[in-house]
C-alpha angles and dihedrals in degrees: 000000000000124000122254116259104243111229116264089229095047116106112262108242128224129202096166094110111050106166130117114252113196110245119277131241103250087208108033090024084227131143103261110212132181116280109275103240101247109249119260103235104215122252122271110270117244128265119266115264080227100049096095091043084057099048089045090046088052091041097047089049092054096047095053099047082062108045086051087049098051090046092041090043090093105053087042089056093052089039091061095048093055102118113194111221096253108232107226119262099249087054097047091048096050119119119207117244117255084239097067094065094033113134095350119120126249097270094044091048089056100052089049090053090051090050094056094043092054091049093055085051091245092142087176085060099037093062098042092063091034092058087035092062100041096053082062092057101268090128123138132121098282097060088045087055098056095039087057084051089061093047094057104042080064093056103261107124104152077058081051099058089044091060094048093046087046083052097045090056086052096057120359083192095060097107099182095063084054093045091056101041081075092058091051096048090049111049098015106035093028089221111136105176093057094050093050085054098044089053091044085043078051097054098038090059099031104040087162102036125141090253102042087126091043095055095048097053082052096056089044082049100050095038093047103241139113115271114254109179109191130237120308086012117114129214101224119079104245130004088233131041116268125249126233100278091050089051096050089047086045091053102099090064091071102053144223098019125005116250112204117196 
């Protein structure tokens, strides 16, 4: 059978191209495709079984630094106006003579220097070599004493008393430990009451101390009276003048630095 003759005016018909094109917009001429699902977002995780302990920890830690700070705010504020008594330069800056360690041993060496460096008003100094001798065994209740000076003139005083009651277990007969422990109480510690009673503690067990006289006029300072020594007592505090290491023990009484003659 022979095929038909196709017309010559009949479209020519094409099959080449046989795939499958997505319908076209009529307006924008774009492919037009199904609607994408939105995407379910998942769900929001739970919270931590430790989550609250955390908070309340945190919490808990910030609450209590407040609340020290607010109980300790008091003695930091007076920490910060302490003022130390500055030595003057020239006496910062002096050096001892080699003459003054020569010979001696370690430990002795060390107590000199600290003399020296009391009586040019270097407290850093002072207690190094203090602490220094006494480490090495020169420990009695001179050097305590001194040591307790120094303490308070930087501002320690509770470190003060400690030396002069240490002192005062050492030897109950060192007066001049005892003496000192009033004029600590009075302008350091601003505790009347307990200086009177250290100076009264003081005559009653050194009716014939140096400072009998000094002590008297205290407790009529800090009592607010007139002083009235009774009779045979004198009102200086010693009938001779004292050597180095008194003066050194008698210091506190002129506050705030000690002046030597």
């Amino acid at each position: 059978m022979h095929p038909r003759p196709e017309r010559p005016d009949a479209p020519r018909r094409v099959f080449a191209n046989r795939r499958r094109v997505p319908a076209l917009d009529a307006a924008r001429r774009t492919p037009i495709f199904p609607p994408m699902p939105k995407p379910v977002s998942a769900p929001p995780p739970e919270p931590s079984f430790w989550f609250p302990f955390v908070m309340a920890g945190i919490v808990g830690a910030l609450l209590g630094s407040t609340i020290t700070y607010l109980a300790l705010r008091p003695q930091l504020d007076r920490a910060a106006r302490v003022q130390l008594t500055p030595a003057p330069a020239d006496n910062l800056n002096h050096a001892p003579p080699a003459s003054l360690t020569a010979g001696l041993a370690p430990a002795q060496a060390d107590r000199a220097l600290g003399n020296f460096y009391y009586d040019h008003a270097n407290w850093p100094l002072a207690q190094k070599h203090y602490e220094s001798a006494i480490r090495q065994g020169q420990d009695d209740p001179d050097i305590r004493t001194d040591l307790g000076n120094v303490y308070r003139f930087t501002g320690r005083p509770n470190e003060a008393l400690a030396q002069y009651e240490l002192a005062q277990r050492m030897n109950p007969q060192h007066e001049f430990s005892l003496f000192n422990q009033g004029g600590l109480f009075l302008e350091e510690m601003k505790d009347p009451a307990r200086a009177i009673a250290a100076w009264n503690e003081y005559l009653r067990r050194f009716p014939h101390g140096r400072n009998v006289g000094v002590a008297r006029q205290l407790i009529a300072q800090a009592s607010g009276g007139a002083a009235l020594p009774s009779a045979g007592q004198s009102t200086t505090p010693s009938a001779r003048p004292p050597d180095a290491t008194d003066q050194r023990l008698l210091d506190l009484v002129n506050k705030p630095a000690p002046q030597k003659p």
